[in-house]
C-alpha positions as CSV (number, residue, x, y, z in Angstrom):
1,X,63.2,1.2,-7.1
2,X,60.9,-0.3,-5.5
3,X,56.9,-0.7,-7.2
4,X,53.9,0.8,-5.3
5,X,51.5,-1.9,-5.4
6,X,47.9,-0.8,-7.4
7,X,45.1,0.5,-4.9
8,X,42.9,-2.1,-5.2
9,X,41.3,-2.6,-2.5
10,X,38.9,0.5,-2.6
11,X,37.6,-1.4,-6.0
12,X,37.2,-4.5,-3.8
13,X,35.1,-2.9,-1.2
14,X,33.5,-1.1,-4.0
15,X,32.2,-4.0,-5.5
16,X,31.6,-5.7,-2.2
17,X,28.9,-2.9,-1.8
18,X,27.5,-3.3,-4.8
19,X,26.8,-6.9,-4.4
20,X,25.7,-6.3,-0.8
21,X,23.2,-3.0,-2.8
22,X,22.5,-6.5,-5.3
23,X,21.3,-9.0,-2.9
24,X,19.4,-6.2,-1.0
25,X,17.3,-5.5,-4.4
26,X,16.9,-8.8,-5.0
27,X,15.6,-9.5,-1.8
28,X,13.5,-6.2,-2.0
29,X,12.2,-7.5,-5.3
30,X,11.4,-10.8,-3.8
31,X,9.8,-9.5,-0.7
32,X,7.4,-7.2,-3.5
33,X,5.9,-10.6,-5.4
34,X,4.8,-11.5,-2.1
35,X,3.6,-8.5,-1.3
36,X,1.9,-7.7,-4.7
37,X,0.0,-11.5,-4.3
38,X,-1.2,-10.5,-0.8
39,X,-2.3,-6.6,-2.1
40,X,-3.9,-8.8,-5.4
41,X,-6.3,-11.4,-2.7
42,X,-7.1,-8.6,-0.7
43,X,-8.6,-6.5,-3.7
44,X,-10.7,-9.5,-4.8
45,X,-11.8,-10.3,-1.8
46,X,-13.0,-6.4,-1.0
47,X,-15.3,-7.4,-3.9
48,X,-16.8,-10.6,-3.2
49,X,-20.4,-10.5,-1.0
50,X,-19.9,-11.3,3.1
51,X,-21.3,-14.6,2.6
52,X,-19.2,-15.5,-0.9
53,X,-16.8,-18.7,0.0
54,X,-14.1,-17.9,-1.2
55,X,-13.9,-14.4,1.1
56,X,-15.4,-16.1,4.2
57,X,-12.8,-19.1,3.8
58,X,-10.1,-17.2,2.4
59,X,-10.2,-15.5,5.4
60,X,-9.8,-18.1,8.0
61,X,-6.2,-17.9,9.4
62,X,-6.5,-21.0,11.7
63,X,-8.4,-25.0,11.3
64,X,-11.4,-25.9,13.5
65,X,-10.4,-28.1,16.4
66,X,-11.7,-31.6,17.0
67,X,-11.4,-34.2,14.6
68,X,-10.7,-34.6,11.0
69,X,-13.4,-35.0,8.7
70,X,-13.4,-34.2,4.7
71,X,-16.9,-32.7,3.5
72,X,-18.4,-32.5,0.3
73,X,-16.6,-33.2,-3.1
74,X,-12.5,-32.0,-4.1
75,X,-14.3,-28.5,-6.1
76,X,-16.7,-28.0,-3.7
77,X,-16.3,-28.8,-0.2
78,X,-14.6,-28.0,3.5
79,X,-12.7,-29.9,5.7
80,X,-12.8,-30.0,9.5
81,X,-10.1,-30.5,12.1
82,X,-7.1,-30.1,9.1
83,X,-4.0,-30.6,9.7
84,X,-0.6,-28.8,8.9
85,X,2.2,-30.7,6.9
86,X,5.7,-29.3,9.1
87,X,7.4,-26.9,7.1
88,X,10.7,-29.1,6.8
89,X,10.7,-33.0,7.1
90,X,14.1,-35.5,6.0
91,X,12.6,-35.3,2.0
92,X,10.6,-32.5,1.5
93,X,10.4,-28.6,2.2
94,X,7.2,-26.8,2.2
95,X,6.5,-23.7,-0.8
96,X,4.9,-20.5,-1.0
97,X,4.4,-20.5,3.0
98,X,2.8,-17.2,2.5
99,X,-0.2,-18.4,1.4
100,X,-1.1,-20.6,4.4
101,X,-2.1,-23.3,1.9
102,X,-0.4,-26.6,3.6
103,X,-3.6,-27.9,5.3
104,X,-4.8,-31.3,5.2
105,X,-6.5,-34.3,6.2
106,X,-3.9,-36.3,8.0
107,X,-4.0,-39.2,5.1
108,X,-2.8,-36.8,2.5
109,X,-0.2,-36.0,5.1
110,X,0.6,-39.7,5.8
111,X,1.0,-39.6,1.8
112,X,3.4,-36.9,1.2
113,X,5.3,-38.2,3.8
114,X,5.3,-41.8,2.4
115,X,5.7,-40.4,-0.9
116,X,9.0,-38.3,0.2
117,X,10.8,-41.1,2.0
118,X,10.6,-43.2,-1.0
119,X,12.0,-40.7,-3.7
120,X,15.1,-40.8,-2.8
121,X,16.3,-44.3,-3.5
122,X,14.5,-43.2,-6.9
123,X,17.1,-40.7,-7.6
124,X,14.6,-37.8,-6.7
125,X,16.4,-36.3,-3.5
126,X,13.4,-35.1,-2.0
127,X,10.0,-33.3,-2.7
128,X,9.2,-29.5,-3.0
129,X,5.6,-29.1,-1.9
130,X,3.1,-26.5,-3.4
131,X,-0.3,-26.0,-2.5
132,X,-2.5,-28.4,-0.3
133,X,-5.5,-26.5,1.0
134,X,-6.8,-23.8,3.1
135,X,-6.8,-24.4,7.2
136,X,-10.6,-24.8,6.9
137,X,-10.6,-26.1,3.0
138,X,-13.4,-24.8,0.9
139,X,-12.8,-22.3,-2.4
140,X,-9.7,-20.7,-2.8
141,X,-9.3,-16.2,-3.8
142,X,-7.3,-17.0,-6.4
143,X,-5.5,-20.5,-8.1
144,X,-7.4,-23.5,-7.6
145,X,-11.0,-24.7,-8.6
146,X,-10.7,-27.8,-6.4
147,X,-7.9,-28.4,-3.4
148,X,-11.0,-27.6,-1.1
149,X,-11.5,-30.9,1.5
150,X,-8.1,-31.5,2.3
151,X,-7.0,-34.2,0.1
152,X,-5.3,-32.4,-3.0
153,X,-1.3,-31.3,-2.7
154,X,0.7,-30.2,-6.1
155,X,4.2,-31.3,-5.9
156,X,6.7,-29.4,-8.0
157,X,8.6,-30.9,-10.3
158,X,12.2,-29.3,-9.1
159,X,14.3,-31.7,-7.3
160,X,14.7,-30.6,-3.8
161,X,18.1,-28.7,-2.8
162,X,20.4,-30.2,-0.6
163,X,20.1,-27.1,1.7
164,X,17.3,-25.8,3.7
165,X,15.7,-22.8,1.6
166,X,14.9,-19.8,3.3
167,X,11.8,-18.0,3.7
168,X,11.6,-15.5,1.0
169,X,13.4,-18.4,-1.4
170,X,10.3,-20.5,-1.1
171,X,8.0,-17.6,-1.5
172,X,9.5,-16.3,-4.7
173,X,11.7,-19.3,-6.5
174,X,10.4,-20.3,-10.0
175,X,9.6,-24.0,-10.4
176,X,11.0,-25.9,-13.5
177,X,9.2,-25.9,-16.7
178,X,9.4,-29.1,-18.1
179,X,7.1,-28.4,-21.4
180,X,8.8,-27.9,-24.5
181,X,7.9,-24.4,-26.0
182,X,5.4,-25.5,-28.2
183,X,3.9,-27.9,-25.9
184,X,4.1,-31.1,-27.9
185,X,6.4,-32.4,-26.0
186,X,9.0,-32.6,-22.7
187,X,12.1,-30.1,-23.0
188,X,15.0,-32.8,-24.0
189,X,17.1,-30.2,-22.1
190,X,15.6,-31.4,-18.3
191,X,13.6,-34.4,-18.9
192,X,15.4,-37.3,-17.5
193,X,14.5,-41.6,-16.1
194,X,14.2,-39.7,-12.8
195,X,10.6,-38.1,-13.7
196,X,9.2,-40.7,-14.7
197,X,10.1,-42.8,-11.8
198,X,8.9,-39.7,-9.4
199,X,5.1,-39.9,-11.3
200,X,5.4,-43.7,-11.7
201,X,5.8,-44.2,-7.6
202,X,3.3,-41.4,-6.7
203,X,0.3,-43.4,-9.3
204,X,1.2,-46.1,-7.2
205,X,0.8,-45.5,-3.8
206,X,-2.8,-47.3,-3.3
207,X,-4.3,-43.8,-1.9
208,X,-4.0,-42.1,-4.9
209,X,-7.4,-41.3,-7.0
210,X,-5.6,-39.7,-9.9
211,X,-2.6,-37.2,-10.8
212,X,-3.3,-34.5,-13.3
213,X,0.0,-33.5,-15.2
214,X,0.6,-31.5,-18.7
215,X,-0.4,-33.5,-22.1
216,X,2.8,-33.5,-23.1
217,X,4.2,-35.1,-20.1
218,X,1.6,-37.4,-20.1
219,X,2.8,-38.6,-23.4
220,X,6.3,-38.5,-22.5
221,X,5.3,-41.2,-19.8
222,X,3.6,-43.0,-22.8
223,X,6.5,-43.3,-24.5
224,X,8.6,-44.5,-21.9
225,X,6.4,-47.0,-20.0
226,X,7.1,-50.4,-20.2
227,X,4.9,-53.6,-20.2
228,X,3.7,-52.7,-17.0
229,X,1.1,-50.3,-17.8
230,X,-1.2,-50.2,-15.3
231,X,-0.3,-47.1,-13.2
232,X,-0.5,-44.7,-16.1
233,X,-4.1,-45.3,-15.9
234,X,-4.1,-42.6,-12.8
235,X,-2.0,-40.1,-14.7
236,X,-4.5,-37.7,-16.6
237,X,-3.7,-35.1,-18.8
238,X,-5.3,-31.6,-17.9
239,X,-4.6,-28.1,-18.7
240,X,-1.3,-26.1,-17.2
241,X,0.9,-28.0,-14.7
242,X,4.0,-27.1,-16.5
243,X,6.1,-27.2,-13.3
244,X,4.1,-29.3,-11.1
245,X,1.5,-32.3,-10.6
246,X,-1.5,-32.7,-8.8
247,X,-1.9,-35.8,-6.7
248,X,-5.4,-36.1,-5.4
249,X,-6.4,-39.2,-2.9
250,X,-9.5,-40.8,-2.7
251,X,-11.8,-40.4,0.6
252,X,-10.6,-41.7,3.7
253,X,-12.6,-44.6,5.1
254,X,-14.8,-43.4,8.2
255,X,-15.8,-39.7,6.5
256,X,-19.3,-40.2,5.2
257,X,-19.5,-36.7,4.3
258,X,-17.1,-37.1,1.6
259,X,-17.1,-37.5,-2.1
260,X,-15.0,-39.2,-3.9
261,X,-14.6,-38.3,-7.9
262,X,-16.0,-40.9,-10.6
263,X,-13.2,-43.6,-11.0
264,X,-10.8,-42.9,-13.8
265,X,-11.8,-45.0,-17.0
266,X,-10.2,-48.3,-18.0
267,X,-7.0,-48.1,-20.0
268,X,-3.5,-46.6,-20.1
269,X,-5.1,-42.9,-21.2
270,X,-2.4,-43.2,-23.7
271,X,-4.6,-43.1,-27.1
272,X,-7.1,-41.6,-28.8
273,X,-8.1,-39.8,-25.2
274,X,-4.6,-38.0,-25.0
275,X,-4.5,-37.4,-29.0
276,X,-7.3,-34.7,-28.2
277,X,-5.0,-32.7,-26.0
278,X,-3.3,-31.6,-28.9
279,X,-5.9,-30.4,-30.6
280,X,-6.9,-26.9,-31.2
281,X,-10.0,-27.4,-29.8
282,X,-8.1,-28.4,-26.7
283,X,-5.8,-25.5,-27.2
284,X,-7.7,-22.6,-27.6
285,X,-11.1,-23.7,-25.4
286,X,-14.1,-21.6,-25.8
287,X,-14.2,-18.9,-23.1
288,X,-17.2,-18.9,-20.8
289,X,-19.2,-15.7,-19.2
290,X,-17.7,-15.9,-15.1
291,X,-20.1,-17.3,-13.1
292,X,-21.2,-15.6,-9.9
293,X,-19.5,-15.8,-6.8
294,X,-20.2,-19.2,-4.6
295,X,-22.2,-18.7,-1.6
296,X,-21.2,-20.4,2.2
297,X,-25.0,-21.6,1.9
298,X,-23.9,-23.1,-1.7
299,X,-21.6,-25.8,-0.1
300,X,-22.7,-29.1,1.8
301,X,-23.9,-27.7,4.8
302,X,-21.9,-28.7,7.4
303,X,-19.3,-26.2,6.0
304,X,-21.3,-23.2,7.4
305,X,-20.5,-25.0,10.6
306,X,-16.9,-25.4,9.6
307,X,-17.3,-22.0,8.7
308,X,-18.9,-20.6,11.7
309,X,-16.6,-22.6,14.2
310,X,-14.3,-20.7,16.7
């Protein structure tokens, strides 16, 4: 007698489809945060003032042409002439291209760049890049108090793939938390050498004005630093970047019109200064009233030309 063989290919196709009904949810879901973050900067800005900054250079789609020139200081400033970093190079990718916030002056370009070709022989295979700026700089609807002339980029502190990552994956991917839970320290579970040799070559790079990371990392670079101290000095400890730093460079010579920040203070940052951050007064921080909304006429004033510009 011979045995029927089980029917099992309905239940094969049957799951096929519900995969297929999976992935088209998923990408559903992922299309929605982008779409929700888009419906959330359009509300805010239908309540700003015509004039406010953040609406009028929230707004702008596209840079001014003619050349490059950074105005005003990193929280509140413009930038002429900015430049786009590609979307793809050989060691980096581009993030979040939905927000339109990879503008720059061409020497933080020249930097990420620099940056990215280095990594690798590191054992970071290349750099996931956040934020930069706006096309025309200046205040940002929602996210940043500074990134406004050009010379900010937050780098994420998820090794690249080793694939190209599509559109609505670079929208919608989380970034790697590398705080601990109760933010004393690194999570032992993904810190490895390889993060502190990332930080380590990006404090070094002789453009760089400072690189904010998370207290915690911060101290976690303490730790592990050896006799040669002297580019922890540029890492600073702020607020947040769980996932990501901050590199900042300093004004690029030939751009009167920008300001660079104070220099960072002598020392490795790796005493009493960082001790604070785990305070509770650093912890829970007073909250302040909101202040009113940032007029064009509020910024240097060659930014209402920026502003203006065609």
């Amino acid at each position: 007698m011979t045995r029927r063989r089980p029917k099992t290919h309905w239940l094969i196709g049957f799951a096929a489809l519900l995969a297929l009904c999976g992935v088209g949810a998923r990408s559903a879901r992922a299309e929605d945060l982008a779409a929700q973050e888009a419906a959330r900067r359009q509300a805010i800005i239908a309540h700003l003032p015509a004039d406010a900054a953040k609406r009028v250079f929230g707004e702008a789609a596209n840079p001014t042409p003619g050349p490059t020139e950074s105005v005003g200081s990193y929280a509140r400033g413009c930038i002429a002439g900015a430049m786009p970093l590609p979307a793809d190079g050989p060691d980096w990718q581009v993030m979040r291209p939905s927000r339109n916030r990879d503008w720059g002056n061409p020497a933080l370009i020249r930097v990420v760049e620099t940056l990215a070709a280095e990594v690798p022989a590191l054992g970071w295979p290349g750099l996931l890049v956040g934020d930069m700026g706006q096309p025309r700089g200046g205040p940002m609807v929602t996210g940043h108090a500074s990134h406004q002339i050009g010379l900010d980029v937050d780098i994420w502190l998820t090794p690249m793939p080793g694939r190209r990552l599509t559109p609505t994956e670079r929208n919608n991917m989380a970034a790697t938390n590398l705080v601990a839970a109760d933010g004393n320290n690194v999570d032992r579970a993904v810190w490895g050498p390889q993060y502190r040799r990332l930080l380590e070559a990006a404090a070094e790079l002789p453009e760089t004005a400072r690189i904010f990371v998370n207290p915690a990392i911060k101290r976690e670079l303490c730790r592990e630093a050896g006799s040669d101290r002297a580019w922890l000095r540029r890492i600073r400890p702020w607020w947040g970047h769980r996932t990501h730093f901050h590199l900042r460079i300093s004004c690029p010579r030939g751009e009167p019109a920008c300001r660079d920040q104070a220099p960072v203070p002598p020392g490795d940052g790796c005493g009493k200064e960082l001790d604070w951050w785990f305070t509770y007064e650093a912890r829970h921080p007073k909250p302040s009233p909101p202040s009113p909304p940032l007029l064009v006429s509020q910024l240097p004033p060659q930014c209402a030309a920026v502003a203006a510009a065609p």
